[in-house]
C-alpha positions as CSV (number, residue, x, y, z in Angstrom):
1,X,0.0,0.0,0.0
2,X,3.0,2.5,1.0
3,X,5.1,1.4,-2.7
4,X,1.7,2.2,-4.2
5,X,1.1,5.7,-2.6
6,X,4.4,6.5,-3.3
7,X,3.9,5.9,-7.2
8,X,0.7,7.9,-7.1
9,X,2.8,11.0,-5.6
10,X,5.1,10.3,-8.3
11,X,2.3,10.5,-11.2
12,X,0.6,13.2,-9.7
13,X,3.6,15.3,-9.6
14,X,4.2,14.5,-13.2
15,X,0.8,15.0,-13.9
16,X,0.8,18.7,-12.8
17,X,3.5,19.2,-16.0
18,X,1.5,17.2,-18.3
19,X,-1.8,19.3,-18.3
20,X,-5.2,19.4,-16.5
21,X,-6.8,16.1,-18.2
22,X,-3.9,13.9,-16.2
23,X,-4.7,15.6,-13.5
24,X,-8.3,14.6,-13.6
25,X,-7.5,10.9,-13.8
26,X,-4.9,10.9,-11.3
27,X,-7.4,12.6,-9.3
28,X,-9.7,9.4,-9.4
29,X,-7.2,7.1,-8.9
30,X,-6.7,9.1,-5.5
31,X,-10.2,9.2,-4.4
32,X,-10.5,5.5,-5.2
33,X,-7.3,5.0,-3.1
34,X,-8.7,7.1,-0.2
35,X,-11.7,5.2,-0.7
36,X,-9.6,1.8,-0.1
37,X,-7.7,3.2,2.7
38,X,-10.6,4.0,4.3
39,X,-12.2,0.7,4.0
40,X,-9.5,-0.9,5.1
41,X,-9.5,0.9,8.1
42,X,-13.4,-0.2,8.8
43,X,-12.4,-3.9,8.8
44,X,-9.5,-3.3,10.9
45,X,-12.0,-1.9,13.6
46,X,-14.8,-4.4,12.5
47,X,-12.6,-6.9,13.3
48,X,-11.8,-5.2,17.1
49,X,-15.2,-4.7,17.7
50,X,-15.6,-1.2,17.6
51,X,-19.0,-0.6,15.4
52,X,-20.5,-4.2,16.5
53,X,-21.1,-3.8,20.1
54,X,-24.5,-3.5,20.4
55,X,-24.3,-3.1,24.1
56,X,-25.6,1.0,24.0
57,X,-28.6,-0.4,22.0
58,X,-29.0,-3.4,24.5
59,X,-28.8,-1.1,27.5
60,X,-31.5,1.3,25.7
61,X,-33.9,-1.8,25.2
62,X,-33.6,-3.3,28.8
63,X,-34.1,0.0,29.9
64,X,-37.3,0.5,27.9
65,X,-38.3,-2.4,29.4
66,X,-37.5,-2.8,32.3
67,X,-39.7,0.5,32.9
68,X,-42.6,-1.0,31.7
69,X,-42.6,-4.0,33.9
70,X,-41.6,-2.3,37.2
71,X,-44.8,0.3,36.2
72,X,-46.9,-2.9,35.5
73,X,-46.1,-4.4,38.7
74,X,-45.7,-1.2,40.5
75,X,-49.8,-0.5,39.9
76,X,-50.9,-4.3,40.1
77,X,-49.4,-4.2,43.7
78,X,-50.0,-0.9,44.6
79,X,-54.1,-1.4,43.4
80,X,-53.9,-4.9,45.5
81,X,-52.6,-3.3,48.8
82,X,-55.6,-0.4,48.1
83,X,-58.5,-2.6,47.0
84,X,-57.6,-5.1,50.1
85,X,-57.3,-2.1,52.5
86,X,-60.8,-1.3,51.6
87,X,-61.5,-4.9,51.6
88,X,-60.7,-4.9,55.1
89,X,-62.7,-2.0,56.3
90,X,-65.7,-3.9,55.1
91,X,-64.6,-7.0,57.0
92,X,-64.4,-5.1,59.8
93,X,-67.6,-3.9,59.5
94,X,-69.3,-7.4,58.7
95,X,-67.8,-9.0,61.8
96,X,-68.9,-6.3,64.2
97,X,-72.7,-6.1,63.1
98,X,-72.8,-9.7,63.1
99,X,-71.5,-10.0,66.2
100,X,-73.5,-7.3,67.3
101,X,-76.4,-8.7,66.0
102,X,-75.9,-12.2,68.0
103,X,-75.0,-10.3,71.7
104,X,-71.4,-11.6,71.4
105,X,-67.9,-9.9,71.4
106,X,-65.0,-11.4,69.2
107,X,-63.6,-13.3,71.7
108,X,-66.9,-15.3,71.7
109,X,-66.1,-16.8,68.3
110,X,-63.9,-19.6,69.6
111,X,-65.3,-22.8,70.1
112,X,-68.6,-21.6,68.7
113,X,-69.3,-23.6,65.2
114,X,-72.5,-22.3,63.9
115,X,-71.7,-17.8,65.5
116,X,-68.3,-18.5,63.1
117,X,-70.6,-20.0,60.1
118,X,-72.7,-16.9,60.4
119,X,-69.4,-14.8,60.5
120,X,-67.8,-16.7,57.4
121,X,-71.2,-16.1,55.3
122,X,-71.3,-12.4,56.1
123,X,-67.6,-12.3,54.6
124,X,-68.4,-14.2,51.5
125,X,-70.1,-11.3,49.7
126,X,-67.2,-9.4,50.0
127,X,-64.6,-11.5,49.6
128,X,-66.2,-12.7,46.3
129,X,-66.8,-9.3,44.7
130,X,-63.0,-8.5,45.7
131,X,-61.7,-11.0,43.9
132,X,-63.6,-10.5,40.7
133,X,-62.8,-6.7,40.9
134,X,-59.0,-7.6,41.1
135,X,-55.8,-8.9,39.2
136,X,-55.2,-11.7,41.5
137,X,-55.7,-15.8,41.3
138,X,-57.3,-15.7,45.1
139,X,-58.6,-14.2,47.6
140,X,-58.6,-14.8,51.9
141,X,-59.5,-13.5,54.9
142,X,-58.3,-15.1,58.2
143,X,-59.7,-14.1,61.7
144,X,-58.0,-15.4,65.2
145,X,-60.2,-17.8,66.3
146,X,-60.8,-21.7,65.9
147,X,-63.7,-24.0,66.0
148,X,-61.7,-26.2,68.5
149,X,-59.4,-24.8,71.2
150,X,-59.7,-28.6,72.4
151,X,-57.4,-29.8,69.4
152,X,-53.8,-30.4,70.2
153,X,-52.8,-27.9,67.5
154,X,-55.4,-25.6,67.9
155,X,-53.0,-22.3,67.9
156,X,-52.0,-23.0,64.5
157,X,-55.6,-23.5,63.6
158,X,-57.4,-19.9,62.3
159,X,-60.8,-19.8,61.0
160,X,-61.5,-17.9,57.7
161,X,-62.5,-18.2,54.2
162,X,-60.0,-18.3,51.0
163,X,-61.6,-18.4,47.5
164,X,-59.2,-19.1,44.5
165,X,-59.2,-19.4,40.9
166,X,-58.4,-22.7,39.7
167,X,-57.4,-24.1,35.8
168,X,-56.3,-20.8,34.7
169,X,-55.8,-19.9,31.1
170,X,-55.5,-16.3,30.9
171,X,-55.5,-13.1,33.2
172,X,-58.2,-10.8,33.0
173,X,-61.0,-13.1,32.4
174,X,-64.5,-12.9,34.0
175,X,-65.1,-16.8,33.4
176,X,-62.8,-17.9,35.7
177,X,-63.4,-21.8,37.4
178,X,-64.0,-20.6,41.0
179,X,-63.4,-22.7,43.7
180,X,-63.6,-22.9,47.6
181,X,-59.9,-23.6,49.3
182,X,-61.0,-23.0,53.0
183,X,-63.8,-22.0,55.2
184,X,-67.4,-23.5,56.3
185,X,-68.7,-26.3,53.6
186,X,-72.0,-25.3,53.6
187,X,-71.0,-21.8,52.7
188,X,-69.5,-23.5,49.4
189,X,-72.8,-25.2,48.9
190,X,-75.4,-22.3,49.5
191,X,-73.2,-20.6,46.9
192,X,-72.9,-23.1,45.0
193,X,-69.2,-23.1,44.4
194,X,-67.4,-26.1,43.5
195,X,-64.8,-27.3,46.2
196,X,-61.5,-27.3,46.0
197,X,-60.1,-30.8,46.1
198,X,-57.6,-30.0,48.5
199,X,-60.1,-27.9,51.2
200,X,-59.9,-27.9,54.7
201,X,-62.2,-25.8,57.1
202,X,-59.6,-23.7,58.6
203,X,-56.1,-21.9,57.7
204,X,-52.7,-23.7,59.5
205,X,-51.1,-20.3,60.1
206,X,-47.9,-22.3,59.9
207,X,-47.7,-22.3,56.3
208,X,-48.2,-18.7,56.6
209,X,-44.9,-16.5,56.5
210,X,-44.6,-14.2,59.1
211,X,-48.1,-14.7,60.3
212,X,-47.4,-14.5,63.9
213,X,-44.8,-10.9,63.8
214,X,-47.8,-9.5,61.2
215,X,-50.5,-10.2,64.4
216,X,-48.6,-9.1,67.1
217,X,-47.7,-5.7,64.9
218,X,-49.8,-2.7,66.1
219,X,-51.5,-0.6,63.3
220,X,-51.5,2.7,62.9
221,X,-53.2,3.0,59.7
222,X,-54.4,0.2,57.4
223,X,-52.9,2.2,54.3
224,X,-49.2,1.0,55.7
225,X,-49.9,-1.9,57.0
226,X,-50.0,-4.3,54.0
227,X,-47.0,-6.4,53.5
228,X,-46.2,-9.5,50.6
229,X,-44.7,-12.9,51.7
230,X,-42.2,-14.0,49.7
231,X,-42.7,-16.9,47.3
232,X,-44.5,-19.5,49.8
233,X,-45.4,-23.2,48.7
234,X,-49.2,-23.5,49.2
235,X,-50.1,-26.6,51.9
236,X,-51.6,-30.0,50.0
237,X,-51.0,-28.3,46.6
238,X,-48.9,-28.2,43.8
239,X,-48.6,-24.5,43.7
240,X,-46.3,-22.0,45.3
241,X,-47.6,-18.5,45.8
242,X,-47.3,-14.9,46.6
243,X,-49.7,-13.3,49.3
244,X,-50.6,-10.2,50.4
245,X,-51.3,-9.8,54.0
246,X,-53.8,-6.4,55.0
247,X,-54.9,-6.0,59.3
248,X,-58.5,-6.6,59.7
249,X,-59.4,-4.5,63.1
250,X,-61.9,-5.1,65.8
251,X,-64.2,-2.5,67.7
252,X,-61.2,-1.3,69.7
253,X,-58.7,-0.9,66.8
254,X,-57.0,-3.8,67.6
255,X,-55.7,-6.3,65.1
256,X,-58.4,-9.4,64.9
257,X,-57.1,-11.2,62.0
258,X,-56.0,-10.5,58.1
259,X,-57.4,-10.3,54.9
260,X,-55.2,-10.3,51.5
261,X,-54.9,-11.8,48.0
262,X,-53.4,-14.0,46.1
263,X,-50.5,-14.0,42.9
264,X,-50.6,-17.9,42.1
265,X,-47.2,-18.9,40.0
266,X,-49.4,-19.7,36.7
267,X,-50.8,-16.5,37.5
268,X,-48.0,-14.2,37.4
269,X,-46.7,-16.6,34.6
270,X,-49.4,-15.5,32.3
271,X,-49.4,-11.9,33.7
272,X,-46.2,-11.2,32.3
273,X,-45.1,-13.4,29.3
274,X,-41.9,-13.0,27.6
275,X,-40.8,-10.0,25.8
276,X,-39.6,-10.9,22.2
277,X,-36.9,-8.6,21.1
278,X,-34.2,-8.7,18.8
279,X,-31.6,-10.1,21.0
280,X,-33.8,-12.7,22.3
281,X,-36.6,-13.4,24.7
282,X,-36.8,-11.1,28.3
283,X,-37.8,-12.7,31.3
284,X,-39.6,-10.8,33.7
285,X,-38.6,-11.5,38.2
286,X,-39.9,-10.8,41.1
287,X,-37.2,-11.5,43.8
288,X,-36.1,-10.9,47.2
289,X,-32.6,-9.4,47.2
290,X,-29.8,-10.9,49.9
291,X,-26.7,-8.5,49.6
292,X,-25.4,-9.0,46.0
293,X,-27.9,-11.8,45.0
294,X,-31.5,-12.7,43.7
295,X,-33.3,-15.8,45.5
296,X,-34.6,-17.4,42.9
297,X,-36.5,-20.2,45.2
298,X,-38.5,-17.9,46.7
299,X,-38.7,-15.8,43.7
300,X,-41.7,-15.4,40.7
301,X,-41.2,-15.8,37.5
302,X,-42.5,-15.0,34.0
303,X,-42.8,-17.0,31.7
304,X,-39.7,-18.2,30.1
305,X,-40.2,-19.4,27.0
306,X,-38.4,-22.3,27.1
307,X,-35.3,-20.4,28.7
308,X,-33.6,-23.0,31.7
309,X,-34.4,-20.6,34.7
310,X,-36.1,-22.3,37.4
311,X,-37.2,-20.9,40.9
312,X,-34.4,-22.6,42.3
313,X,-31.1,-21.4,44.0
314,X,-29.6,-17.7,43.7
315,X,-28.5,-15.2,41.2
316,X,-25.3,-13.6,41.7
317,X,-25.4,-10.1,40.3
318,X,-22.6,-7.5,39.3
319,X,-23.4,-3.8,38.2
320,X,-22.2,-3.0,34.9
321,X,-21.7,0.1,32.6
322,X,-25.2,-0.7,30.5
323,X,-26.3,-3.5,32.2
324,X,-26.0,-6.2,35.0
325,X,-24.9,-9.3,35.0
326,X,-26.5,-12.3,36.6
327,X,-24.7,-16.1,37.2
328,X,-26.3,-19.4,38.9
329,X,-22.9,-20.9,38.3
330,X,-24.3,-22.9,35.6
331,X,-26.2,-19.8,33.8
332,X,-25.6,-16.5,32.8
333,X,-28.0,-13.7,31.7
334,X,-27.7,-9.8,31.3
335,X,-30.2,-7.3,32.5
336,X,-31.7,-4.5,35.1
337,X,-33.4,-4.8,38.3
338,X,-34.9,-2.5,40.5
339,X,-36.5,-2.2,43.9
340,X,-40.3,-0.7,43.9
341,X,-41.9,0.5,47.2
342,X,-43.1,-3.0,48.1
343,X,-42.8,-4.1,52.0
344,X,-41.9,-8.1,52.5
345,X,-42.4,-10.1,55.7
346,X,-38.7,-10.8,56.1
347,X,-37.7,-7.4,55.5
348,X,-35.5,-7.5,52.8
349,X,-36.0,-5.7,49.8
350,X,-38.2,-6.8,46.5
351,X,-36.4,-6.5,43.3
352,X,-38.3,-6.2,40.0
353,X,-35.7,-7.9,37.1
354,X,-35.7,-8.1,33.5
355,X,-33.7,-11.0,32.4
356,X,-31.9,-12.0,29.4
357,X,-29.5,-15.0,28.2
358,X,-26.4,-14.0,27.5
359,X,-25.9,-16.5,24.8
360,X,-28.2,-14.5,23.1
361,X,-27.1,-11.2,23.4
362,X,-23.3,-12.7,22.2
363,X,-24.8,-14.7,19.3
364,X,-26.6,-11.4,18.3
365,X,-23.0,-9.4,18.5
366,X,-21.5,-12.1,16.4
367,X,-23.8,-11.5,14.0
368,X,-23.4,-7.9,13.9
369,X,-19.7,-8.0,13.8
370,X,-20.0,-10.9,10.9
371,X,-22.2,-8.3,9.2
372,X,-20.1,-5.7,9.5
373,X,-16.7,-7.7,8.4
374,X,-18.9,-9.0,5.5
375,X,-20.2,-5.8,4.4
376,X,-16.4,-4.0,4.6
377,X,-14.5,-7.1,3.0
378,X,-17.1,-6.3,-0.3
379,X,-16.4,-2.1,-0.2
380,X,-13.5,-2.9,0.2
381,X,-13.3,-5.5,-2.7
382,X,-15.2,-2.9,-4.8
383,X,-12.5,-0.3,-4.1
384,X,-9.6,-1.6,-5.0
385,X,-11.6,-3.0,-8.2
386,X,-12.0,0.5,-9.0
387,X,-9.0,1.5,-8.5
388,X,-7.4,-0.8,-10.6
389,X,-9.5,-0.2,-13.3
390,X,-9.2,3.6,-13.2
391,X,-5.1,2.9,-13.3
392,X,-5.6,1.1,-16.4
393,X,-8.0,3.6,-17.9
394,X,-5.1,6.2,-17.4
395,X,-2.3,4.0,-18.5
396,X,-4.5,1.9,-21.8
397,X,-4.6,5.2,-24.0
398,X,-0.8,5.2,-24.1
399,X,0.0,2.0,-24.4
400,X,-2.5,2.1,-27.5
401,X,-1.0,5.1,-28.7
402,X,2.1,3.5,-28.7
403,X,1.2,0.6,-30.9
404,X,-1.1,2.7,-32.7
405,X,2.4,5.0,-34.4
406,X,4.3,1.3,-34.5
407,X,1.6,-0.2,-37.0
408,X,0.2,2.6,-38.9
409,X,2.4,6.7,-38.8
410,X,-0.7,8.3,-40.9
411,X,-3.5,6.6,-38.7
412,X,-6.2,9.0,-36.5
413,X,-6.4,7.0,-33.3
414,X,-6.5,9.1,-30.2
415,X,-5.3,8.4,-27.0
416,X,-7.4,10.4,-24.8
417,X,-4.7,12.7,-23.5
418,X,-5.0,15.8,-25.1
419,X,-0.9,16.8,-25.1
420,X,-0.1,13.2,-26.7
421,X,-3.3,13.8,-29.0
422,X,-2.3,16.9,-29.9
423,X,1.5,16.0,-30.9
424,X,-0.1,13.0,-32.8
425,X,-3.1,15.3,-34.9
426,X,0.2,17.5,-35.8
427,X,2.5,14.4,-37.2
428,X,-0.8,13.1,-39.2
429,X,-0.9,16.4,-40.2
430,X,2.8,16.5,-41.5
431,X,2.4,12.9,-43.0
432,X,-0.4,13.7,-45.1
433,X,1.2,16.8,-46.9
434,X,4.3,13.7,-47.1
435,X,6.8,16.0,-45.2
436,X,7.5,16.8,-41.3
437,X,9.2,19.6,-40.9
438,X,11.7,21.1,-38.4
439,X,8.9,23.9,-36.8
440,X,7.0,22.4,-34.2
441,X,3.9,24.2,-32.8
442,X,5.2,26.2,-29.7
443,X,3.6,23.8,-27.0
444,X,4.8,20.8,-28.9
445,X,8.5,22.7,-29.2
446,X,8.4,23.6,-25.5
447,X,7.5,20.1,-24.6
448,X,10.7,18.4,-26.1
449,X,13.0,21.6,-24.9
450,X,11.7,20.8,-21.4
451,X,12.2,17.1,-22.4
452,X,15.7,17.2,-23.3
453,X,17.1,19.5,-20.4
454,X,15.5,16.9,-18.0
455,X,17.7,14.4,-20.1
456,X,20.7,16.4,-19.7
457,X,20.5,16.2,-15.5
458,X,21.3,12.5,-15.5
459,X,24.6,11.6,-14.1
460,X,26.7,9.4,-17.1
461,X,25.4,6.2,-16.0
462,X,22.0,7.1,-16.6
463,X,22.7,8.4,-19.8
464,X,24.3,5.1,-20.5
465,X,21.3,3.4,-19.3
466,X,18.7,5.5,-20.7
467,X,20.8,5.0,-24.4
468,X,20.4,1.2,-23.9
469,X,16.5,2.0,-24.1
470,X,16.6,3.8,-26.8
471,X,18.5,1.2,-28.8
472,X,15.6,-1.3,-27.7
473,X,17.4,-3.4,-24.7
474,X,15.3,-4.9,-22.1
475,X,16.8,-4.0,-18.7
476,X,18.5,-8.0,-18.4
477,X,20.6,-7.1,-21.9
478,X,21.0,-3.5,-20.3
479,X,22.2,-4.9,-17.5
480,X,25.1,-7.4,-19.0
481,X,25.7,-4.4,-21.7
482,X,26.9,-1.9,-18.2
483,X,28.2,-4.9,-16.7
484,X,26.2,-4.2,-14.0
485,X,23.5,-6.2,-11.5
486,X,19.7,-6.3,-12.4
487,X,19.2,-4.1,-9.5
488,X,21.5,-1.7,-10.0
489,X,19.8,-1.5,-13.4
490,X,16.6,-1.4,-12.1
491,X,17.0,1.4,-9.8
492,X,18.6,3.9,-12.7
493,X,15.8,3.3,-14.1
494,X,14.1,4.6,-11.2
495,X,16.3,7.4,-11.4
496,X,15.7,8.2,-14.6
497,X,12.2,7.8,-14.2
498,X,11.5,10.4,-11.3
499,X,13.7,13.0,-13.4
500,X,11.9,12.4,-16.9
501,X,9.0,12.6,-15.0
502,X,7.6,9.5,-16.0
503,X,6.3,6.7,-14.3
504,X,6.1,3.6,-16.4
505,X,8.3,2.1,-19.1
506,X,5.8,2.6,-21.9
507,X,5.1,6.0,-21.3
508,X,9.2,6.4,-21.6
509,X,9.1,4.5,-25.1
510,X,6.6,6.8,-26.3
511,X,8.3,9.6,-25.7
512,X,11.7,7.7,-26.7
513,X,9.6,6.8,-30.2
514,X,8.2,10.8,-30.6
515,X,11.6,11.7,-30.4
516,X,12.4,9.6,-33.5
517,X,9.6,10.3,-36.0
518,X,10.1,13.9,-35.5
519,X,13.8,13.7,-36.0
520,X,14.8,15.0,-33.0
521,X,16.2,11.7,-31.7
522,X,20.0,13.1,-31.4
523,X,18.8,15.8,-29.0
524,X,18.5,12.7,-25.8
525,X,20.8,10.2,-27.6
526,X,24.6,9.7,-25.5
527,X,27.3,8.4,-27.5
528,X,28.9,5.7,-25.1
């Protein structure tokens, strides 16, 4: 590329003598050269990754996203904690005139079957319409008190009812397969309500994170007193859960039991699919945050579409430039979380994550980068095509000129270079009248002046040399005529070259061969 650069300095140079069509061509050639330089340079950095890294464009999509999930959840939670809080003032409400109606305080409902069925039934109405008004898979409301304080684990034991959504399909439905989880049976069968195959009549606050701290809490206002379990498996069923846990208050302000909903894992599955997106599939987390790590086993997911993340173990996460990056050990992904004002039972924090694999994000940059190489390999390709073919644009008309005065003096071929044209229009001229004089047009006569004093400034040698072309030696016979080496030849005829001011060996025999048909041969010959 450098030998090559170096030549086009050397033809430009002699261009500016030789008029302002060279000029033109040599002008192409250097664009086309620039052109190549340049494209070379693209691959280089192609190659080092500087225009493939789509991590800016990554960042700006996670970002995107990751604001529309945390607003998604943010107002499904936030509308849970507000529809249960009013859920619970009309709980509260039921329970007093109910109780008020039978003559009997809250502390009479232990032990007393059929005051708790009337209790339970005057809940039902509310609880139901709750649920159907909500973005939830269930509903509960738990009150501390048991049928039997006789029963060896009565304390764990709370009465209350719990109606949940069974067989979902989709979210937002208002055909939802209702069924009854916990409370009185008859209840179920007044309403007509199917049962749920794995019902009981009361609640084992065991399986109830946090149940006992949430009781013995005092409440100021009901507004800040709803908290979320973390993920929680769901006693004789299949399902694990999230659940939302709201005071319900007796007479005296005290706290008399809870009332809450319920985010069933195929629930929040369908609630939030995965987002499709040109570097692959984003998984949408809900996850309790321990220090530096996600805790994916007590953690919801999206859906996943197919992707191997299972609510087991932890994610390690590191804060990056444009994004995070989260490990299992086994798997890695790349995303953004953050931390919504959402209290949990165990007091850490609640971190909203959009997930992606990183195998897909680095087959993506491949790609890119592949694209990129691809597409600069072609310009690249097409520049130095160009250039090549613009070189032997330039160099053709006199080469043909050349043969043109070998094979026919009187014929009207042009080169294409108006000063060669020009000396060639005035020896047709002087061949057709059958004489060529001494008088030259002026140009013409300036032109082989300028010629011969260029001649004249090389050193003996070069003379030598430069008579050895004239007498038609190659530069081997030129070379064993000086008894000299080939590239000692070679590099007078560099020498002569740059002070001619030409730049390739036919443009030197058709000045060498203009010379002779206008007589003025002896001017550049050296007698050795």
């Amino acid at each position: 590329m450098l030998s090559k650069l170096k030549e086009l300095r050397r033809l430009t140079n002699a261009a500016k003598q030789q008029g302002v069509s060279m000029q033109r061509r040599l002008r192409l050639y250097w664009m086309s050269m620039v052109l190549a330089v340049f494209a070379a340079l693209i691959l280089v950095l192609s190659f080092a990754g500087v225009f493939s890294d789509p991590a800016q464009k990554l960042s700006d999509a996670l970002a995107i996203q990751q604001q529309n999930t945390v607003a998604a959840l943010s107002e499904q939670l936030s509308g849970l904690t507000a529809q249960c809080v009013a859920l619970s003032k009309t709980l509260s409400k039921e329970v007093s005139n109910t109780l008020i109606e039978h003559g009997a305080v809250f502390d009479d409902l232990s032990d007393n079957q059929s005051l708790i069925a009337e209790v339970e039934e005057a809940l039902y109405g509310p609880l139901h319409a709750t649920l159907r008004a909500s973005d939830c898979s269930g509903v509960l409301v738990l009150l501390d008190a048991t049928t039997n304080t006789g029963l060896e684990r009565s304390q764990e034991s709370r009465m209350g009812l719990y109606l949940r959504y069974s067989d979902l399909n989709r979210t937002g439905s208002a055909n939802q397969h209702l069924t009854y989880f916990r409370g009185a049976s008859e209840i179920a069968r007044r309403q007509q309500v199917q049962m749920h195959n794995r019902w009981n009549l009361e609640f084992d606050t065991t399986c109830l994170p946090g149940y006992d701290n949430f009781m013995d809490t005092p409440v100021d206002r009901l507004a800040d007193g709803g908290i979320w379990s973390e993920r929680t498996h769901l006693k004789d069923t299949w399902e694990d859960v999230l659940l939302l846990y709201v005071p319900v208050l007796d007479g005296d302000g005290g706290v008399c039991g809870l009332c809450g909903v319920e985010l069933s894992e195929l629930y929040f599955r369908l609630s939030y699919p995965p987002i499709v997106s040109n570097y692959g599939g984003m998984v949408t987390v809900l996850a309790p945050l321990n220090g530096n790590e996600l805790l994916l086993d007590r953690a919801m997911l999206g859906d996943s579409m197919g992707l191997r993340l299972e609510p087991k173990g932890t994610l390690r996460f590191k804060e990056g430039t444009y994004y995070n990056t989260y490990s299992s050990g086994t798997e890695r992904y790349i995303g953004l979380h953050q931390i919504p004002r959402c209290a949990l039972v165990s007091g850490r924090d609640l971190a909203v994550v959009t997930l992606l694999p990183e195998s897909s994000y680095d087959k993506l940059s491949a790609s890119s980068r592949t694209a990129w190489i691809v597409g600069s390999l072609a310009f690249l390709l097409c520049m130095l095509t160009l250039a090549r073919y613009l070189s032997r644009r330039f160099v053709r008309p006199i080469t043909q000129s050349i043969k043109a005065i070998q094979e026919s003096p009187t014929g009207k071929q042009r080169s294409g270079i108006s000063e060669i044209d020009e000396l060639l229009a005035f020896i047709q001229s002087k061949a057709d009248q059958q004489q060529i004089g001494d008088e030259l047009p002026p140009n013409i006569e300036a032109f082989f002046s300028e010629f011969t004093c260029r001649v004249e400034q090389l050193t003996p040698m070069e003379r030598t040399v430069l008579q050895y072309y004239i007498d038609g030696c190659e530069i081997g016979e030129i070379a064993q005529r000086a008894f000299i080496s080939i590239n000692t030849a070679k590099k007078h005829n560099t020498n002569i070259n740059r002070k001619l001011g030409v730049s390739t060996r036919e443009e030197l025999t058709l000045y060498i061969d203009l010379f002779r048909r206008c007589g003025r041969l002896e001017q550049i010959t050296y007698h050795i």
